[in-house]
C-alpha positions as CSV (number, residue, x, y, z in Angstrom):
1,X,-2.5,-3.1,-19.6
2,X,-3.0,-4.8,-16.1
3,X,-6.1,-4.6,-14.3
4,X,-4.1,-3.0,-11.5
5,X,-2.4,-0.2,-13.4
6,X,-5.7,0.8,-15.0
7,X,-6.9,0.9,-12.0
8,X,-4.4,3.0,-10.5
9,X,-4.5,5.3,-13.3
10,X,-8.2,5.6,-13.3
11,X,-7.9,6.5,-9.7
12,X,-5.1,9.3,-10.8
13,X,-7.5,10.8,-12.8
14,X,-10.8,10.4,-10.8
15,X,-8.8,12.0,-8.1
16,X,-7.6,14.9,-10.7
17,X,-11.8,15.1,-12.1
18,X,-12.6,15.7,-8.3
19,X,-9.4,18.3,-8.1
20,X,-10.9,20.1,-11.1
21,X,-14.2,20.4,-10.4
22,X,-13.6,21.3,-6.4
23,X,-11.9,24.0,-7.7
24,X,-14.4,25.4,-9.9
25,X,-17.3,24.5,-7.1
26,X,-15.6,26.9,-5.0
27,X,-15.9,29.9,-7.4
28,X,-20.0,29.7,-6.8
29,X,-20.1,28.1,-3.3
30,X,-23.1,30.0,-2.7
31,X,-25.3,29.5,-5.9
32,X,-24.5,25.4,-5.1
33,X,-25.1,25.4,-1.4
34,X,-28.5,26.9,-1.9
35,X,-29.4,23.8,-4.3
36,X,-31.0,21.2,-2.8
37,X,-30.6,17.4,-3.8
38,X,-32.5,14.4,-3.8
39,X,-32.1,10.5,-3.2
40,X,-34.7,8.2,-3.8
41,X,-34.1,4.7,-3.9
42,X,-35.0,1.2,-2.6
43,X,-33.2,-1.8,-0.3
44,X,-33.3,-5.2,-1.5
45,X,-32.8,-8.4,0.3
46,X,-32.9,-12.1,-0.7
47,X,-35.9,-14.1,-0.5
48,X,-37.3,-17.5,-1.1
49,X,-39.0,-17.5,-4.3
50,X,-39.9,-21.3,-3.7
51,X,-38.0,-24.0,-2.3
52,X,-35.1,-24.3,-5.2
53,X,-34.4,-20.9,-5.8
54,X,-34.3,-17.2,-4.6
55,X,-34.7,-14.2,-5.4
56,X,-34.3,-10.6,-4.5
57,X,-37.5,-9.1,-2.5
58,X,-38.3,-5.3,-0.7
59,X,-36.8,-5.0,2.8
60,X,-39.5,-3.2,4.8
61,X,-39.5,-1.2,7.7
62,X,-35.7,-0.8,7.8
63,X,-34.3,2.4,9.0
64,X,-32.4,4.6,6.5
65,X,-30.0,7.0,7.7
66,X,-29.0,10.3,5.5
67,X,-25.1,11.2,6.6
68,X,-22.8,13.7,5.1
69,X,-18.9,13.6,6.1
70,X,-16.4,16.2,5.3
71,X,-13.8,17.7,7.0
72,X,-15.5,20.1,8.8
73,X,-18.6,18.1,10.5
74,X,-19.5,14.7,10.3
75,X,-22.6,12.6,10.9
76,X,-26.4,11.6,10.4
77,X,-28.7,14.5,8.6
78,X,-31.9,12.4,8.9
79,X,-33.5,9.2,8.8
80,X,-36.7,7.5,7.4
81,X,-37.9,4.1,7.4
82,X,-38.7,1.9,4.2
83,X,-42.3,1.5,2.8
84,X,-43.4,-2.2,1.9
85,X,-41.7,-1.5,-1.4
86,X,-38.7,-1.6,0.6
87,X,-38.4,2.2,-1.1
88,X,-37.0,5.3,0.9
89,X,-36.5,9.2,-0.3
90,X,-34.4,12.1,1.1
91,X,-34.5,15.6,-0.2
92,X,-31.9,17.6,1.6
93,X,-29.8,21.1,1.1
94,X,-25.9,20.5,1.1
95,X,-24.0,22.7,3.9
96,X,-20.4,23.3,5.2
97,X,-17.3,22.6,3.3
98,X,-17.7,21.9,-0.2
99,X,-15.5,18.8,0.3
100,X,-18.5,17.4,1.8
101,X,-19.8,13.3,0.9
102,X,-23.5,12.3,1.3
103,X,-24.6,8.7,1.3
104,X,-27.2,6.5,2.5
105,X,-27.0,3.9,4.8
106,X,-29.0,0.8,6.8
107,X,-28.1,-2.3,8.9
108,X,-29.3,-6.0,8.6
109,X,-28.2,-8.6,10.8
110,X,-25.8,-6.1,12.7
111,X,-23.9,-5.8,9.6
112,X,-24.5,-1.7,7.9
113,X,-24.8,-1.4,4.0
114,X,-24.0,1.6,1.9
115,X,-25.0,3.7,-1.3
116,X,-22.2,5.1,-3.3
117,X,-21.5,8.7,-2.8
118,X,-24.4,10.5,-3.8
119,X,-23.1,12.7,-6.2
120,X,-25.6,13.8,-8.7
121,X,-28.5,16.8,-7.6
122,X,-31.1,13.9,-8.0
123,X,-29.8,10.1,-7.5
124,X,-32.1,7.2,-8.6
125,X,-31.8,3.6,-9.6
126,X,-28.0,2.2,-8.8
127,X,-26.7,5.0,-7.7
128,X,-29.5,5.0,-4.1
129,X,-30.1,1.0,-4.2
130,X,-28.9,-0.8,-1.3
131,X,-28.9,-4.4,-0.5
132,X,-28.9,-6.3,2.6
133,X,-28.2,-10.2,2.9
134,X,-28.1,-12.3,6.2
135,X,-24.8,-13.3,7.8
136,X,-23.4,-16.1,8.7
137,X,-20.4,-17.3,10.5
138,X,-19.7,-20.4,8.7
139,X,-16.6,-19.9,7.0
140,X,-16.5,-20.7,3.1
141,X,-14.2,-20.7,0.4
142,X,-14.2,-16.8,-1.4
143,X,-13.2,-16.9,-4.6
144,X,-9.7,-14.9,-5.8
145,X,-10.8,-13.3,-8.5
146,X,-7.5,-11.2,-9.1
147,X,-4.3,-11.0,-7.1
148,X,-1.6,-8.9,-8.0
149,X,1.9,-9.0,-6.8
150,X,4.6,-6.3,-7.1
151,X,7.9,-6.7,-5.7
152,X,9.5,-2.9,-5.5
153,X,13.9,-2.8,-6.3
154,X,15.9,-3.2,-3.0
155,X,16.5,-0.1,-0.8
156,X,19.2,1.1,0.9
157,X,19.1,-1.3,3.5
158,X,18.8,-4.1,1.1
159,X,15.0,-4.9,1.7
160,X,12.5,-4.5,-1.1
161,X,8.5,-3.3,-0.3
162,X,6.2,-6.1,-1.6
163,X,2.4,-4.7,-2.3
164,X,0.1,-7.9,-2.6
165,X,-3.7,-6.7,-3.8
166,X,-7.0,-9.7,-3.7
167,X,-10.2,-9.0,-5.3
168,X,-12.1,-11.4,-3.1
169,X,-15.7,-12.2,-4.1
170,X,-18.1,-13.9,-2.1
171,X,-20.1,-15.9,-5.0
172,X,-22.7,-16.8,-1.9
173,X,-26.1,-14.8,-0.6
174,X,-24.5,-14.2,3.0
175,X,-22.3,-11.9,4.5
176,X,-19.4,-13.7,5.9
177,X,-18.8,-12.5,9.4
178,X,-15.9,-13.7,12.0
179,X,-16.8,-16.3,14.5
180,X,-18.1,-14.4,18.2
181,X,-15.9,-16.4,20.0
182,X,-13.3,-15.9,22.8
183,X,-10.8,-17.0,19.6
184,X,-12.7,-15.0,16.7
185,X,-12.0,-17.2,12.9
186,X,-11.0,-14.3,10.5
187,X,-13.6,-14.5,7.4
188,X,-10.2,-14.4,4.8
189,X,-6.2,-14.9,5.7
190,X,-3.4,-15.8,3.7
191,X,0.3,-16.7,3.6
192,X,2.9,-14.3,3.1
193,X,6.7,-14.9,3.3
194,X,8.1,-16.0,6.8
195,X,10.4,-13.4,6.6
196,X,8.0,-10.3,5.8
197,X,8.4,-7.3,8.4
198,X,6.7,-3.9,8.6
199,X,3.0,-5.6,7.5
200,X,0.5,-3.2,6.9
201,X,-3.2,-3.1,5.4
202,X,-2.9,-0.3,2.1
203,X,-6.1,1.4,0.7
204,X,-8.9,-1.2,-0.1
205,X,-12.5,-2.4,1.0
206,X,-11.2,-3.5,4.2
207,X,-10.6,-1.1,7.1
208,X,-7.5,-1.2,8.6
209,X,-8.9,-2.3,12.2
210,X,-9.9,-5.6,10.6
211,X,-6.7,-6.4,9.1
212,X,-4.3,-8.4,11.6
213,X,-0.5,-9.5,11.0
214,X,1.1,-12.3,12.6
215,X,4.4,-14.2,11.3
216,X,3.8,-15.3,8.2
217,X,0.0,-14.6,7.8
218,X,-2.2,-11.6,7.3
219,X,-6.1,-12.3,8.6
220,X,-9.2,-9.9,7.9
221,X,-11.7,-10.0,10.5
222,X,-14.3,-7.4,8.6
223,X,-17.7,-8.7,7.6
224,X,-17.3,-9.8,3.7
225,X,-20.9,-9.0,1.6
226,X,-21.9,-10.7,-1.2
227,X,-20.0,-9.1,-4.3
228,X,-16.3,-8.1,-4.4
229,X,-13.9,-6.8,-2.2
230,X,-10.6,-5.4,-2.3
231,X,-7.4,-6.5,0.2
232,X,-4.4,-4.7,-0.4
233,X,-1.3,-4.5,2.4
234,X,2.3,-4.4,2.1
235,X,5.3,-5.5,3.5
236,X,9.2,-5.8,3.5
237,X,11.5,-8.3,2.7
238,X,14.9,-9.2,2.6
239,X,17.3,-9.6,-0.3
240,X,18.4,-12.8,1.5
241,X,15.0,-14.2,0.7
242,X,15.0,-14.3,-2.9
243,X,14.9,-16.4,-4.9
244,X,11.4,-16.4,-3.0
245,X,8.8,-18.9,-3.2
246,X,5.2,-18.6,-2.9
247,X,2.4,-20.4,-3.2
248,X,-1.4,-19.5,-4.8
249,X,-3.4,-20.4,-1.1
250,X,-7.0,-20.7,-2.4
251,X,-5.8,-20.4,-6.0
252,X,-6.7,-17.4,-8.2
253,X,-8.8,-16.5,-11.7
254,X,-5.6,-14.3,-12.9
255,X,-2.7,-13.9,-10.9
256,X,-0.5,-11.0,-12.0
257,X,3.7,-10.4,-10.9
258,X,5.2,-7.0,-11.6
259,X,9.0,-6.7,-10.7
260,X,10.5,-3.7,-10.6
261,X,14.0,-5.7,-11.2
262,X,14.6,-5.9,-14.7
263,X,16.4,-9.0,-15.1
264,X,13.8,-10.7,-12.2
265,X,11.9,-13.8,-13.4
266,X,9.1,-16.0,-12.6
267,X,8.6,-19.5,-12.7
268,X,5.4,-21.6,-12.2
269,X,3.0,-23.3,-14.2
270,X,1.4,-21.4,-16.4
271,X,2.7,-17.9,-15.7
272,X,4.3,-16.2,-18.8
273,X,5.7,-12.9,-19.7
274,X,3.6,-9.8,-21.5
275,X,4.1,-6.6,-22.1
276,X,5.8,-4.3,-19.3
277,X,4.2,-1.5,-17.5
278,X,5.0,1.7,-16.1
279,X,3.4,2.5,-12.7
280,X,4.0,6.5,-10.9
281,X,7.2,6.5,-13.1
282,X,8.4,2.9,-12.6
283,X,9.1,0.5,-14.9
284,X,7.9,-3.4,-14.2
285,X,8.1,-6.4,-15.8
286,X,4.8,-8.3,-16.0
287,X,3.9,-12.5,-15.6
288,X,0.8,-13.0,-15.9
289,X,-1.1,-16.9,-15.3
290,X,-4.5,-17.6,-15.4
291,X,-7.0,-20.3,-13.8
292,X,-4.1,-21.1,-10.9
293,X,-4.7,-23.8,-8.8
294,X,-4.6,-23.7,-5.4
295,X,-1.7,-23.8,-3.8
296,X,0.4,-23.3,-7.0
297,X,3.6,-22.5,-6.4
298,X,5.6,-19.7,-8.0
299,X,9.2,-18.8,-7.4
300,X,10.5,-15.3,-8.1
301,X,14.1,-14.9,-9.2
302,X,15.9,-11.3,-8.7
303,X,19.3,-11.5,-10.0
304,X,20.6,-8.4,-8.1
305,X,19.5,-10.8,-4.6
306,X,23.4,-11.8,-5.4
307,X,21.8,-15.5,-6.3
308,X,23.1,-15.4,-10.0
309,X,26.3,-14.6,-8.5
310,X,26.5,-17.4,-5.8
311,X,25.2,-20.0,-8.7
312,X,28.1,-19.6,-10.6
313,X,30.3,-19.1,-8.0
314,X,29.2,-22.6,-7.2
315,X,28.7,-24.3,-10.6
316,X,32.5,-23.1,-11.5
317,X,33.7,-24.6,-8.0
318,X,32.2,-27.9,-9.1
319,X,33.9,-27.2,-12.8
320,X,36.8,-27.3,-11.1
321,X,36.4,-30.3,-8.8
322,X,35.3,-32.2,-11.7
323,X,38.5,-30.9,-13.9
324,X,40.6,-31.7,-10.9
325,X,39.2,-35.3,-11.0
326,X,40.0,-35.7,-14.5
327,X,43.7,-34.8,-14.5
328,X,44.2,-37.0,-11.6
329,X,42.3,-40.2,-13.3
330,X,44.7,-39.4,-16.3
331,X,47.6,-39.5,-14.4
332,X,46.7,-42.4,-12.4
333,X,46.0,-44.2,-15.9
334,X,49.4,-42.9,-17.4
335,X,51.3,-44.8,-14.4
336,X,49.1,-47.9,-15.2
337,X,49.9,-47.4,-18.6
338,X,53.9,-46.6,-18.3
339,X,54.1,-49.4,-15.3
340,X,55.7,-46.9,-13.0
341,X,54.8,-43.7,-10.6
342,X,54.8,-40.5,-12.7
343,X,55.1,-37.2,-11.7
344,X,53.7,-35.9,-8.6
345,X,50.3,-33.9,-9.7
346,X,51.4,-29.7,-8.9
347,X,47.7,-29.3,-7.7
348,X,47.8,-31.8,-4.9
349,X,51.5,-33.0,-4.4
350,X,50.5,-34.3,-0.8
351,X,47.7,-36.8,-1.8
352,X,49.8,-38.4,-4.6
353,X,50.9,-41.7,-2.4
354,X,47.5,-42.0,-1.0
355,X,45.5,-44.8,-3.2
356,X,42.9,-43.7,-6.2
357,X,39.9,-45.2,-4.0
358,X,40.7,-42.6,-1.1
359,X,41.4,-39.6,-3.1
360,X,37.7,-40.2,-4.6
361,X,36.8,-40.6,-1.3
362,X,38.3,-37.1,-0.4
363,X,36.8,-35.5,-3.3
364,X,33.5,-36.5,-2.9
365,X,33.7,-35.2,1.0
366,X,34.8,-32.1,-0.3
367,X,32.1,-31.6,-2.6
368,X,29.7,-32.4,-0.1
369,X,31.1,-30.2,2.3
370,X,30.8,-27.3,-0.2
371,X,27.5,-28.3,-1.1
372,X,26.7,-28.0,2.4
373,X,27.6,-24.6,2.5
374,X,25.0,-23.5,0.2
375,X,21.6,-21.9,2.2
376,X,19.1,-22.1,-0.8
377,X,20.7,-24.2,-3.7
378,X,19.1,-23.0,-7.1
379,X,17.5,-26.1,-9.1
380,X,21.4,-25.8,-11.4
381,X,23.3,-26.5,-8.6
382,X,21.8,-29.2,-7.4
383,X,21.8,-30.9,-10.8
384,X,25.2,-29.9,-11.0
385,X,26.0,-31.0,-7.7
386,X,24.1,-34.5,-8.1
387,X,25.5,-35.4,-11.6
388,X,29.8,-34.6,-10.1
389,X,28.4,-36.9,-6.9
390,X,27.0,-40.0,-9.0
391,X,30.0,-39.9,-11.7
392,X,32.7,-39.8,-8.4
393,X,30.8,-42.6,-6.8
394,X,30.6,-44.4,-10.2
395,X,34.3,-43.9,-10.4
396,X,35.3,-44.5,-6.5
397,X,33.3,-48.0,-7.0
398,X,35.4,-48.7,-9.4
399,X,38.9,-48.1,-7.8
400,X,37.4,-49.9,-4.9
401,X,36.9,-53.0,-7.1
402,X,40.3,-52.7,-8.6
403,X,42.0,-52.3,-5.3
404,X,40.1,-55.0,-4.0
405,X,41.3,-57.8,-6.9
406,X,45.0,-56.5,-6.4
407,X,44.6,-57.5,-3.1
């Protein structure tokens, strides 16, 4: 199963857990409310243990801030600052709505940290630890550790919804922050199709504030921490654009492709097929590469993008050119042959006077010309395309030489 989909489906049933146990929460509101709940926990930042390495030391003195959110009311409950332990402790009676979240917070460097949700009636260890790093606006190369791909089947106005989801992880001790300049540098971008319309950031780590579109990019302009983070958007493209290709900016650790199109296909290096899964209902074929380089590229085929259709529309126009070819070089060698002019070919009656070196000619404009025609030739026609071209030329040299000692 994908990384994505278990995600997804671990979300499904977190969000059903949460369902559940809201419900039964409200049946003793009162008995819960009255029970208080703790936190006590510590903040962490790095530190030079000597000059070739570092470590993780107590962050004293910070300010820690207590806030509940919930539909209801919102905002800080209290506040404390850390001891030289770098530890901090909260005791505190939940109130309002029982849809309400507590966590801890505290800010380093301008940049505010979190705790999870504190969930538990006393929260210790990893659930109450926060860590702070410095920040820096030097821009550096975050590591892809997963990007997934899924390419949705083609609405009714013949555009299909492609959701692209990064796990970035910043492998350094700094937060990555955007450049405080008049023209800020986002701290992560990346290409998407020239043709993409209706861009827009999806549930992730990044707020939706920080996430800017422009044509054929997507920048994030949030403060990255240490760790991973999750950038997820969407966007739409046309049928027109497939077969689409793409290319691995920055590379990735594992690069997934679902398409919803069952006969769709991707090629690039190392990407191979495994075993389909269903997502909210759907069915999706699954590629799957790993170690990409960067800049890799990957093309995605979708028959129903009318591409198949076009190919051998084209491949059986060249079929015929070339079939055409070889009844008139039979002809032309049966008058050799027979030492007189034979019977006018019924495919072309018109062109039958005009010498072999000219009707080559002609052919060869008129596969070019259809060639031409073509927006986004498929690798099979232009091998079929180039082979028809060399053998006419091959054959048009050699009328031309023949013409050439008659004369």
């Amino acid at each position: 199963m994908s990384r994505l989909s278990s995600f997804l489906r671990s979300r499904a049933l977190t969000l059903a857990v949460v369902a559940t146990a809201a419900a039964s929460f409200a049946l003793s509101t009162s008995a819960v409310q009255a029970q208080s709940r703790s936190v006590e926990g510590r903040v962490r930042r790095p530190v030079s243990v000597n000059a070739d390495s570092t470590g993780m030391g107590p962050a004293t003195g910070l300010w820690v801030t207590l806030h509940r959110v919930g539909k209801d009311t919102a905002g800080p409950i209290d506040s404390i600052r850390t001891d030289a332990q770098g530890r901090y402790r909260f005791r505190w009676t939940p109130f309002g709505s029982t849809d309400g979240v507590y966590f801890a917070s505290t800010t380093w460097g301008g940049i505010a940290y979190f705790t999870s949700p504190l969930k538990n009636v006393e929260s210790r260890g990893d659930d109450a630890e926060i860590t702070v790093f410095d920040t820096t606006s030097v821009r550096f190369q975050l590591t892809v550790k997963g990007r997934h791909l899924i390419v949705g089947k083609a609405d009714t106005t013949q555009f299909r919804t492609v959701i692209e989801v990064f796990e970035l992880s910043n492998d350094s001790l700094r937060t990555l922050v955007a450049t405080d300049t008049t023209s800020p540098m986002p701290t992560w971008s990346i290409a998407i199709p020239a043709s993409a319309l209706d861009v827009r950031a999806n549930e992730g780590d990044i707020s939706p504030e920080a996430f800017v579109s422009g044509p054929g990019r997507v920048s994030v302009y949030a403060p990255i921490a240490p760790g991973i983070k999750q950038v997820a958007f969407s966007y739409k493209v046309p049928n027109s654009s497939f077969p689409l290709s793409m290319r691995s900016e920055g590379g990735a650790v594992v690069f997934e492709v679902l398409l919803e199109e069952p006969q769709g296909f991707v090629t690039g290096k190392g990407f191979a097929t495994v075993d389909p899964v269903t997502l909210e209902g759907r069915n999706f074929r699954r590629f799957l590469s790993q170690d990409v380089q960067p800049n890799a590229e990957l093309i995605i085929e979708l028959p129903s993008s009318g591409a198949p259709a076009r190919n051998l529309y084209i491949a059986g126009l060249l079929v015929a050119i070339g079939m055409l070819m070889m009844v008139v070089l039979m002809r032309s060698m049966q008058r050799r042959a027979a030492g007189r002019v034979a019977v006018e070919p019924t495919l072309r009656p018109r062109e039958s006077d005009a010498p072999m070196h000219e009707r080559l000619a002609q052919e060869i404009a008129a596969l070019d010309e259809t060639y031409a025609r073509i927006e986004a030739p498929s690798e099979i026609v232009k091998k079929a395309y180039e082979t028809r071209r060399s053998e006419l030329k091959g054959a048009l040299g050699a009328a031309l030489a023949e013409a050439g000692s008659r004369t």
